[in-house]
C-alpha positions in Angstrom: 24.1 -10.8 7.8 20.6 -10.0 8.3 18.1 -12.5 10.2 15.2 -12.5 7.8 12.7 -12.8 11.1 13.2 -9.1 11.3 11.9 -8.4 7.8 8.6 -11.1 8.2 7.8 -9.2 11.6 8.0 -5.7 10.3 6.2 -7.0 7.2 3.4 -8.1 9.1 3.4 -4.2 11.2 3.3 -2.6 8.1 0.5 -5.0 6.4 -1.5 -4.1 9.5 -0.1 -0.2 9.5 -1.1 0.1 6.4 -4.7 -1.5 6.2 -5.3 0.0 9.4 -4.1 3.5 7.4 -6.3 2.6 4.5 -9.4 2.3 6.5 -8.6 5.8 8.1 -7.8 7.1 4.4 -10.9 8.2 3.4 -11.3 10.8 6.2 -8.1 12.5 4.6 -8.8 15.6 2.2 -5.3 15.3 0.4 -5.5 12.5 -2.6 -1.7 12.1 -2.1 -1.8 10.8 1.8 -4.8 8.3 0.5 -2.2 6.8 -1.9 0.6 6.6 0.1 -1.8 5.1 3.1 -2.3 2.2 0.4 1.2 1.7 -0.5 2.0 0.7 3.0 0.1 -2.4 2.8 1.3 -3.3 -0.1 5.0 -2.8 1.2 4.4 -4.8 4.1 3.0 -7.9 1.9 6.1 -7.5 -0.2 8.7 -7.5 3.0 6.4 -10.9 3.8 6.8 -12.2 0.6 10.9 -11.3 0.6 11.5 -13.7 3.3 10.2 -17.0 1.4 11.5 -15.8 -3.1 12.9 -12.2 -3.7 11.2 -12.8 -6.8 7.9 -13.4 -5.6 8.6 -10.1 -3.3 9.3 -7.7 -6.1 6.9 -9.2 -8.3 4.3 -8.3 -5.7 5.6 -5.3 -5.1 5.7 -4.0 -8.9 2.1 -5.3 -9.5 0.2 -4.3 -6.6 1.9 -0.6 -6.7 1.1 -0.3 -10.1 -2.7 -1.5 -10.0 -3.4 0.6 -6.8 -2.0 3.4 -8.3 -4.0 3.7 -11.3 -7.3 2.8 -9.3 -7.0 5.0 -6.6 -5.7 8.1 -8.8 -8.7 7.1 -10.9 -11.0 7.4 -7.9 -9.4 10.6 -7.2 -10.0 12.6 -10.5 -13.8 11.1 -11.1 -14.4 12.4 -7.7 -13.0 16.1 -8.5 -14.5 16.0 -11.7 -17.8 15.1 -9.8 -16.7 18.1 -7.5 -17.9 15.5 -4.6 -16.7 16.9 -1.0 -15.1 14.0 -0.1 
């Protein structure tokens, strides 16, 4: 079967990927690569979390997807509606 090392190692890349990606997000001008540059981090926590419950892994997974989401798309229609240059 699968060694479950491989999934806490990339895990981590991605955590690290992805906040690395978040940091860098702002500089993007399309709302769409923002959100995805968030969801990597949030996939790499959950491929962490799979390797201890794959409960705890999708719970993660649902929750922080969903509440990133709707903040971040949020963020992205009060700054158009501010018409801010961002």
């Amino acid at each position: 079967m699968f060694d479950l090392n491989i999934f806490f190692y990339f895990g981590c890349f991605l955590a690290i990927l992805g906040s690395l990606a978040t940091v860098w997000g702002p500089n993007v001008q399309d709302p769409i690569v923002r959100t995805f540059n968030v969801e990597i981090a949030s996939i790499g926590v959950s491929l962490i979390l799979l390797t201890y419950n794959h409960t705890l892994a999708l719970l993660t997974f649902v929750t922080t997807g969903v509440a990133i989401s709707l903040i971040l798309l949020r963020a992205i229609t009060r700054l158009e509606e501010m018409e801010a240059d961002v």
